[in-house]
C-alpha positions in Angstrom: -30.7 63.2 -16.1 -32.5 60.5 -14.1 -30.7 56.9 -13.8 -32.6 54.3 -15.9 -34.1 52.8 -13.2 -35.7 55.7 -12.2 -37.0 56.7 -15.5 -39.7 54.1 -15.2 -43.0 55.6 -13.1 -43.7 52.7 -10.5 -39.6 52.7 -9.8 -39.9 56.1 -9.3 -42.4 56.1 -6.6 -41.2 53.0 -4.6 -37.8 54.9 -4.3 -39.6 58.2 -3.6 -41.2 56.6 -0.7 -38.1 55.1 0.3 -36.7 58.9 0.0 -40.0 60.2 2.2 -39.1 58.0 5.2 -35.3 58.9 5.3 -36.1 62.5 4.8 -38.4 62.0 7.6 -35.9 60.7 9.5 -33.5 63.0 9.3 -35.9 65.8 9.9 -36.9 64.0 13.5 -32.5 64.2 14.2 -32.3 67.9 13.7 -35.3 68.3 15.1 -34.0 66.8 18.3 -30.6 68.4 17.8 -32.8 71.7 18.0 -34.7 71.8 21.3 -30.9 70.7 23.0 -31.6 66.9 23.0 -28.1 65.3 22.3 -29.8 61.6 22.2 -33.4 60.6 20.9 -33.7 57.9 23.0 -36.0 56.3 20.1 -32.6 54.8 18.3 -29.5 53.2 19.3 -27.3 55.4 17.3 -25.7 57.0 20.7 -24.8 53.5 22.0 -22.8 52.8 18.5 -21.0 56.4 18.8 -20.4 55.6 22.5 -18.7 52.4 22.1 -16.3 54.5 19.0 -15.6 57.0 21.3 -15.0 54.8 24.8 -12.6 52.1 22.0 -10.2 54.9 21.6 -9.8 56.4 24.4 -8.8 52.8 26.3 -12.6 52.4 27.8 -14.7 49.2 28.0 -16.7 48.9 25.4 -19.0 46.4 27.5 -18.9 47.8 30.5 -22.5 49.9 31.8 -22.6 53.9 30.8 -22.7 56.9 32.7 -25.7 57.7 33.2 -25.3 61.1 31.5 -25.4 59.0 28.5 -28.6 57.5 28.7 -27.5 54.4 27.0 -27.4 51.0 27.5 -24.9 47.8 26.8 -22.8 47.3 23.4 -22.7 44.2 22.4 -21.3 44.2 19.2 -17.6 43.2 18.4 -14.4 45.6 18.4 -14.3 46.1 14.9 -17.7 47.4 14.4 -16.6 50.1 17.5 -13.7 51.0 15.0 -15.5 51.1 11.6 -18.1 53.3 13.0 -15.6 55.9 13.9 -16.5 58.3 10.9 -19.7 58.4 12.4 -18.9 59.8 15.5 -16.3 62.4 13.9 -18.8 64.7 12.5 -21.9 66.8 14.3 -24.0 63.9 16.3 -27.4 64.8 14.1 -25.3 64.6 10.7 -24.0 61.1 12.1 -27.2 59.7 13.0 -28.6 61.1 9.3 -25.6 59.5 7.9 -25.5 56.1 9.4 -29.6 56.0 8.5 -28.9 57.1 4.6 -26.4 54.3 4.7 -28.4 51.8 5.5 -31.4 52.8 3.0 -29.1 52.9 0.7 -27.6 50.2 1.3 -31.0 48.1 1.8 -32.8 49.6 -1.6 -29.4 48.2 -3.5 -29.7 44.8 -1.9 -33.0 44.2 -2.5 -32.9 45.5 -6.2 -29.9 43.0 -6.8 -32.2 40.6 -4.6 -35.2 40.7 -7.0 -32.7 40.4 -9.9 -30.6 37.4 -9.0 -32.8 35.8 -6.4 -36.3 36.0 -6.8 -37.6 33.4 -10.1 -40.1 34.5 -12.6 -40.3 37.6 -15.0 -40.6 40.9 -12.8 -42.5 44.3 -14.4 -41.7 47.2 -13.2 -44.8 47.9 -11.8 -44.2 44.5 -9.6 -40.8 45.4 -8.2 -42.1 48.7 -7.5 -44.1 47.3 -4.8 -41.9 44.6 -3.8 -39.5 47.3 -2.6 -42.4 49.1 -1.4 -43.8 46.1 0.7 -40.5 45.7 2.2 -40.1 49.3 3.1 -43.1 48.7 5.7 -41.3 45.7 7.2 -38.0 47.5 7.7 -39.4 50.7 8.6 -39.8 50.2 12.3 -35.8 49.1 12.7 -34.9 51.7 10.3 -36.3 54.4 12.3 -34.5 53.6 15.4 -31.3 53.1 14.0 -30.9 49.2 14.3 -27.9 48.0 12.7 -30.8 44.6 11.4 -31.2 46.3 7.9 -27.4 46.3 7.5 -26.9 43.0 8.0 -29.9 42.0 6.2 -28.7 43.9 3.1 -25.5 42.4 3.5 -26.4 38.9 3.8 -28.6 39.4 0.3 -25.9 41.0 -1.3 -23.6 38.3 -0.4 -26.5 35.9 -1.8 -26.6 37.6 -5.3 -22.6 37.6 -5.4 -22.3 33.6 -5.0 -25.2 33.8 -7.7 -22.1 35.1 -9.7 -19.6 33.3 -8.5 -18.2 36.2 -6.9 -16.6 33.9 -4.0 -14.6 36.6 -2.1 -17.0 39.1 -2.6 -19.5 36.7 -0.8 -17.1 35.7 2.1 -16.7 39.4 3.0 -19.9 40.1 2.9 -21.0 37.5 5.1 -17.9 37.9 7.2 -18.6 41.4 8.7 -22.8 40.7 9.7 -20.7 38.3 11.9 -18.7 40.8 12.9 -21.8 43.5 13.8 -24.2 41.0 15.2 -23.3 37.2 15.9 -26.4 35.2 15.2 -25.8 36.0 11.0 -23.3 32.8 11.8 -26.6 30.6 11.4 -27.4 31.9 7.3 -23.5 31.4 7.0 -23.2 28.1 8.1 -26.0 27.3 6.1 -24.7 28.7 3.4 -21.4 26.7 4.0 -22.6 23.6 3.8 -24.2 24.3 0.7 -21.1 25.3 -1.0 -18.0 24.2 1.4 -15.3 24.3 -1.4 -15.9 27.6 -2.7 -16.6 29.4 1.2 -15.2 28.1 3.9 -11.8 28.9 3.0 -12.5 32.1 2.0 -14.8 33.3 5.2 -12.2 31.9 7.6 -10.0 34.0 6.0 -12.2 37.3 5.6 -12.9 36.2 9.6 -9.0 36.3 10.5 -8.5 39.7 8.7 -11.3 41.6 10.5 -10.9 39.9 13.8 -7.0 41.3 13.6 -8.1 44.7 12.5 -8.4 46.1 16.2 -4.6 45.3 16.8 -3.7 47.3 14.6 -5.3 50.5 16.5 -4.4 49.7 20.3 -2.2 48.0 22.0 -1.9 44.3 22.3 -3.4 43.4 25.9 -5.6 46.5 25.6 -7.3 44.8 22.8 -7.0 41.4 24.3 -8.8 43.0 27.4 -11.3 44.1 24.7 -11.8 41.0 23.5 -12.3 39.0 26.5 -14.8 41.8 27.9 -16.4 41.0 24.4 -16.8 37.0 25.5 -18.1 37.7 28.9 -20.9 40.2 27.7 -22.4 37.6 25.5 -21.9 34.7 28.0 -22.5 36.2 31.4 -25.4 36.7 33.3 -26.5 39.9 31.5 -27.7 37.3 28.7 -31.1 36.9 30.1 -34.4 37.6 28.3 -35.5 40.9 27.7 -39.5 42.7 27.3 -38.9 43.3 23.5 -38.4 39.2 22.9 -40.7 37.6 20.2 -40.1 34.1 19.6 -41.3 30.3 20.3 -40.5 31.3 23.7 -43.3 33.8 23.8 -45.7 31.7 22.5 -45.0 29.0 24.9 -44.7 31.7 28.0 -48.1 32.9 27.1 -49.7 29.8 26.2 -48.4 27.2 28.0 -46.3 28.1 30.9 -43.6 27.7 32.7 -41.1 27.2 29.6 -38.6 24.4 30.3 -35.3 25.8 29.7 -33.4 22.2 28.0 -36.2 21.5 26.6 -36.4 24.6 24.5 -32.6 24.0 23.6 -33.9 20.5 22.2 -36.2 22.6 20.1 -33.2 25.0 18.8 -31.1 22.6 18.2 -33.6 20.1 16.5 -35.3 22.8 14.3 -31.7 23.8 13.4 -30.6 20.7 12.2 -34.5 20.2 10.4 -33.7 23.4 8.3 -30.2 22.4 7.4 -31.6 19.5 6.2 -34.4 21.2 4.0 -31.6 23.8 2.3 -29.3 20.7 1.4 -32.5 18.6 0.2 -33.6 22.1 -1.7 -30.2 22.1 -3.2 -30.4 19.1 -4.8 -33.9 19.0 -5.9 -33.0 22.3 -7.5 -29.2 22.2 -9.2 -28.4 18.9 -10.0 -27.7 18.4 -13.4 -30.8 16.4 -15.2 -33.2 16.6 -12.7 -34.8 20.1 -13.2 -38.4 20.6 -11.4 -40.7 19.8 -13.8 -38.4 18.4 -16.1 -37.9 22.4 -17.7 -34.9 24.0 -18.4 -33.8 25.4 -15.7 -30.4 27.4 -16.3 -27.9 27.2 -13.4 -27.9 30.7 -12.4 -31.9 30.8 -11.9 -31.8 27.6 -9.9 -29.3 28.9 -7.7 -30.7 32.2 -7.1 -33.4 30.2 -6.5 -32.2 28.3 -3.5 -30.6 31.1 -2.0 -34.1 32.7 -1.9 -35.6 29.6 -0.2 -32.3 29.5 2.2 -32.7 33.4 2.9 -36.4 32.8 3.9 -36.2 29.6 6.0 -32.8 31.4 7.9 -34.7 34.5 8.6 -37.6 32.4 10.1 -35.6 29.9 12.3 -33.6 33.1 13.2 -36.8 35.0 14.9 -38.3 31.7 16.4 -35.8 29.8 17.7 -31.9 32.3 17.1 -30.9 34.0 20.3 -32.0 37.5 20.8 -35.4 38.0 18.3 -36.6 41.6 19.3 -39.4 43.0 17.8 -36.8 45.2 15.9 -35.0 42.2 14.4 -38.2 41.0 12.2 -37.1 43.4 9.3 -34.5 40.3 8.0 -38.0 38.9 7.2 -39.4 41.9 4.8 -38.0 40.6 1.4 -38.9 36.9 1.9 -42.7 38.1 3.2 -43.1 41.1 0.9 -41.9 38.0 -2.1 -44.4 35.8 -0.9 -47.8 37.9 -0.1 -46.7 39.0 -4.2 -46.3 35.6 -4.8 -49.5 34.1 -3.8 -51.9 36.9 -5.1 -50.4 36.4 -8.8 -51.3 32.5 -8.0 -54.4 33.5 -6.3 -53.5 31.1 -3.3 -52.6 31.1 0.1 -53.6 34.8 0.3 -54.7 34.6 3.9 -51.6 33.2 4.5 -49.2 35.4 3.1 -50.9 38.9 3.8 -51.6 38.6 8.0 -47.9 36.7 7.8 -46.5 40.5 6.1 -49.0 42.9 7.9 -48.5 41.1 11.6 -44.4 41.3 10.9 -44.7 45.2 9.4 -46.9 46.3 11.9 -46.4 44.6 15.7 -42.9 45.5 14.9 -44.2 48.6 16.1 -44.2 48.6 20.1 -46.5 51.8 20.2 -49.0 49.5 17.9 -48.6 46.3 19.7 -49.5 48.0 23.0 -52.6 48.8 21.4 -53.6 45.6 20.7 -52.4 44.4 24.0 -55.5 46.4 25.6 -58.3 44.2 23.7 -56.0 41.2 23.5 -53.8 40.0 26.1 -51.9 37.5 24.6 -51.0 39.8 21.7 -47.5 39.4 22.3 -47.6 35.9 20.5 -48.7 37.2 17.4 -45.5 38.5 16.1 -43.8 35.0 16.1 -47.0 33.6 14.7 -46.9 36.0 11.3 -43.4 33.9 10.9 -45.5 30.3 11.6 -47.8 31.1 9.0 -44.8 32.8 6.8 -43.0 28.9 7.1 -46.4 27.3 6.4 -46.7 29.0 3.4 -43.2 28.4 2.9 -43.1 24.8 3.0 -46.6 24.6 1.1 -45.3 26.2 -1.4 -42.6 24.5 -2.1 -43.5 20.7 -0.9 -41.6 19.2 -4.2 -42.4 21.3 -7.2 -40.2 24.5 -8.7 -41.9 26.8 -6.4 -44.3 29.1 -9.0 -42.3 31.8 -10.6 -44.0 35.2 -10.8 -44.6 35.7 -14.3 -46.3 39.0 -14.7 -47.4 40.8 -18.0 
């Protein structure tokens, strides 16, 4: 008997979709496995089961590869090394179709709770059908090569819809170990901190403590010390410079206006940093304090909350891929659900349409490097247009919500 979510037609297809692209994926694995290739050099999965491997047998997890393992760097922390372990105990295509399926799965639960606590209005069926289907096209591309973005996405959203619920442990975990896989999530947390510093921060230091222990409790003492410190170095040293698959401000400016000057782009992160901490406290306000509901309605708690962390969700993702450290054409699936929200958004309103649809196509489809390389041949600054489908995301962004209860999607 089919779950209740699935009984209803346009669920059922957004999830079968969903279903085509993993089975797809795992296909291309065996596949691979088949004609004697032990990596697909088209995901990182073999870098993630290197570092597991290399953690307990006393190896640098940062230091370069053999070459016979046709990898490159890890620069994720310790404990991610360790909980990826069960990953690398089992036949290396089953470990690459399992870590994918748990992502997907992961993903289509986080953006189902998503559109339930986070996203305002009344949602059909038939309209969260293809909101999980729109986002499915912006996650695709990191999906199928194994990026650990999706995770961290869905847990970041997940965490959202558990402060929705006052769930604050659950939420301090949840943002505590994106930390702990990639670094730059501590932006969306320390957002998320200072709009709610009493309930988190106590909390998340703690969740911090316990994971960033975890690793003693597998090797010794200076080995994971060592580990540690190797840890620092990698994301501080020289290997920190800028790579081809960067989309950001910086590209724009390289390409536009060069040379880019290196403080004052710092001036830029740091100033656009402070501008959208500054809009999520100001959002706060406008939208939960008592008596002062957007357009005098009554707005329960719970709704305006979700609300805000929908708006904080979307303006993070977009200050993280213009201005964060590290934005790779792989990282612009964090931006799927706020996109795939607003291109919905804004043809129920009948506005802003050419504004939200190149912002969703550009971010679905230059993801792509095979597609971009394509567009590269008739346009040569084509590499700018990735960062630009997240200007004209904000633009819509801060349109849409210049002082009024941003439109709910009412749909009948």
């Amino acid at each position: 008997m089919l779950p209740m979510f699935l009984r209803d037609r346009h669920l059922r297809r957004a999830v079968v979709l969903w279903g085509v692209f993993a089975t797809a994926f795992a296909v291309r694995t065996e596949y691979y496995s088949y004609v004697g290739k032990q990596y697909d050099t088209h995901t990182v999965y073999p870098q993630f089961a290197a570092a597991s491997r290399h953690w307990w047998a006393d190896k640098s997890l940062y230091a370069s590869y053999t070459l016979d393992e046709g990898i490159d760097g890890y620069r994720y922390s310790p404990t991610f090394a360790i909980a990826f372990t069960p990953f690398t105990k089992i036949h290396h295509g089953c470990g690459v179709v399992l870590w994918d399926l748990t992502s997907v799965i992961l993903l289509v639960w986080a953006l189902r709770r998503a559109r339930r606590d986070l996203l305002p209005g009344r949602w059909t069926t038939r309209w969260e059908g293809l909101f999980l289907s729109l986002a499915l096209a912006g996650y695709a591309v990191g999906l199928w090569s194994g990026q650990s973005n999706a995770l961290v996405s869905a847990l970041v959203l997940l965490a959202m819809s558990a402060i929705v619920r006052r769930r604050w442990w659950a939420a301090a975990w949840l943002l505590a170990v994106p930390v702990f896989i990639k670094l730059w999530p501590i932006a969306v947390v320390l957002l998320l901190l200072a709009c709610w510093p009493r309930q988190l921060s106590l909390r998340f230091v703690a969740a911090c403590l316990v994971l960033a222990a975890a690793p003693f409790t597998t090797r010794s003492f200076h080995t994971v010390l060592w580990q540690y410190h190797a840890w620092y170095a990698s994301l501080t040293g020289p290997l920190q410079g800028r790579w081809p698959g960067y989309r950001d401000a910086w590209t724009i400016w390289d390409q536009l206006w060069p040379p880019v000057n290196d403080r004052v782009y710092t001036v830029m992160q740091l100033g656009t940093a402070a501008a959208v901490l500054a809009w999520c406290l100001w959002q706060r306000r406008r939208l939960t304090r008592p008596g002062e509901a957007p357009h005098k309605l009554d707005v329960s708690p719970f709704l305006a909350t979700g609300y805000l962390l929908m708006l904080t969700y979307a303006i993070w993702a977009s200050w993280q891929l213009l201005f964060g450290p590290g934005s790779e054409q792989l990282t612009y699936g964090i931006l799927a659900p706020a996109t795939s929200w607003a291109l919905l958004v804004s043809f129920k309103e009948k506005k802003a349409r050419w504004l939200t649809l190149p912002a969703w196509a550009m971010s679905a489809l230059l993801a792509s490097g095979d597609i971009e390389k394509r567009v590269l041949m008739v346009f040569s600054h084509g590499q700018i247009l990735l960062p630009l489908s997240v200007v004209l995301f904000m633009a819509w962004l801060l349109w849409h919500e210049r002082g009024e209860w941003g439109a709910t999607v009412e749909h009948h």
